[in-house]
C-alpha positions, 0 to 999 in steps of 0.5 A: 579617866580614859582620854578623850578622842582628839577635839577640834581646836577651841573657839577664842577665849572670851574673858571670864567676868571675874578679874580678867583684863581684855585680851587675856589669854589664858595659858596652854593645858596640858593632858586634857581628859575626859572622865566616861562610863567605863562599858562591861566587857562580855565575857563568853563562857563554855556551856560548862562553864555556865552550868557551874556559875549558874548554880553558884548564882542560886547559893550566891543570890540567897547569900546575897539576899540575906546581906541585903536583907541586913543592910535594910534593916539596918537602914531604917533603924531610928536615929539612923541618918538618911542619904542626902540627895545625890549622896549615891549619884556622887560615889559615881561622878569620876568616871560618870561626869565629864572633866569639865563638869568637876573640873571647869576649864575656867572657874569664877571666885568673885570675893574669894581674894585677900579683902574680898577681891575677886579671882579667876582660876584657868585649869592648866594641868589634867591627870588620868584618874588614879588609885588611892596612894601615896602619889596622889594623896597626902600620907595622913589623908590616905590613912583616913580614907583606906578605911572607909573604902578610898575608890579614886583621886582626880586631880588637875591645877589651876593657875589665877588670871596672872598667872603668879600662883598655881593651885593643884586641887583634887577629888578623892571618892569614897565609899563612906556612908553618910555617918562615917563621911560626917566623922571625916570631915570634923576637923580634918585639916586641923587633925591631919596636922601638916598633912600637906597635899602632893603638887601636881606640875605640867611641863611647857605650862606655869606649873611646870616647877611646881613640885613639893618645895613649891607648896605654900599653903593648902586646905582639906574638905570632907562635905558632910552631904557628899562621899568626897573630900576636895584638897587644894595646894597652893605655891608661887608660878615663879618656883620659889621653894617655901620652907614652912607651909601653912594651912589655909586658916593661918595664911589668911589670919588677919595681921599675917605679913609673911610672903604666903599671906601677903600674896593670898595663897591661903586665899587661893587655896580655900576659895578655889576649894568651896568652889569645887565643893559647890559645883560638885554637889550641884553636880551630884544633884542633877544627876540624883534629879535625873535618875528619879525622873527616867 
């Protein structure tokens, strides 16, 4: 995600709808970007130069077109699921979209608290687009992913409207088809075991002693309609270490008085999770719309 050209300062904040107080600000944000289409680079070539890379084109475009031919038969045998609607548009949002488009500067969660309460996240922490490894993924996830072609990780932290938790959630893109996205996402967190993702901290923010020791509770997607999986993790604004992590379905298990429960960071974890899902297959979506109708 290349950085965006310097923008004007915001208009005041006007609160969300969703469990904020009159007179809420929210906290600063660090490293604000926007993801854009990357432009091809022109490369000039020697007249030589062209010859020769004309004639491998000829071999190449009959190679080519004997894949192709493959990849459309394989297509449409029987039983062959097909790509849901804005499945291919998906694979491109991380440098197509605009941050705020994945990533909303403030994201509404009506009944996704502990008892249905409502939620509201701020974004506080944006990072550069990066490759997949171990920096921005959870080794187990990384793993799952490699095979089926892992493209780029985005990522960004959110914090509630108390500014008491803070929530690092992240977009890995893939190049799975449809079948093997369907394979991924079969109990993933539950496969992947205590495959807890990374946090992502952001200095002179709530975030900033977020780190590993910090995390309390996270949660793994893999949406069967998107080449996508969405990660969040969750822990306490305050820095407090947490020595046992606990998947999202455990923290939010009725009974649960632990300080992770009691504090609906499993809550938050999950919540904030579905939500991104959401927005990035509506996303997905107008761009698919889009496409047909040019």
């Amino acid at each position: 995600m290349p950085p965006a050209p310097a923008r004007p300062a915001p208009a005041a904040f006007v609160p969300a709808p969703y469990g904020r107080t009159t007179g809420y600000a929210p906290p600063p944000e660090a490293l604000v970007e926007t993801t854009t289409r990357l432009r091809p680079v022109r490369d000039r070539r020697s007249a030589g130069r062209t010859a020769a890379a004309a004639a491998c084109a000829v071999l190449g475009f009959g190679l080519i077109g004997g894949a192709l031919a493959g990849v459309w038969l394989a297509a449409s045998e029987p039983g062959r699921p097909a790509e849901p609607v804005g499945y291919a548009e998906a694979r491109e949002l991380w440098h197509n979209a605009p941050v705020d488009a994945l990533f909303p500067q403030t994201l509404p969660g009506p009944g996704a608290g502990p008892g249905a309460a409502d939620r509201t996240w701020t974004r506080i922490v944006v990072a550069p687009d990066a490759p997949c490894s171990p920096a921005a993924l959870a080794k187990g996830l990384l793993a799952a992913v490699e095979p089926l072609g892992c493209e780029r990780v985005l990522r960004a932290t959110y914090t509630d409207a108390t500014a008491s938790s803070v929530i690092t959630v992240g977009l890995v893109f893939t190049r799975a088809d449809a079948t093997a996205q369907r394979t991924l996402g079969e109990g993933l967190t539950a496969r992947l075991g205590q495959d807890v993702p990374p946090a992502l901290s952001g200095p002179s923010t709530v975030a900033a002693r977020f780190g590993d020791r910090q995390r309390a509770s996270w949660w793994t997607s893999a949406p069967a309609d998107l080449p996508v999986v969405v990660t969040a993790v969750s822990g306490f604004a305050d820095g407090r270490a947490v020595d046992a992590p606990q998947p999202a379905d455990e923290a939010t298990a009725k009974g649960r008085t632990d300080a992770v429960a009691q504090s609906g960071l499993g809550h938050e974890a999950k919540g904030i999770t579905e939500r991104l899902e959401r927005l990035l297959r509506t996303t997905a979506t107008a761009a698919a719309k889009e496409r047909k109708a040019r």
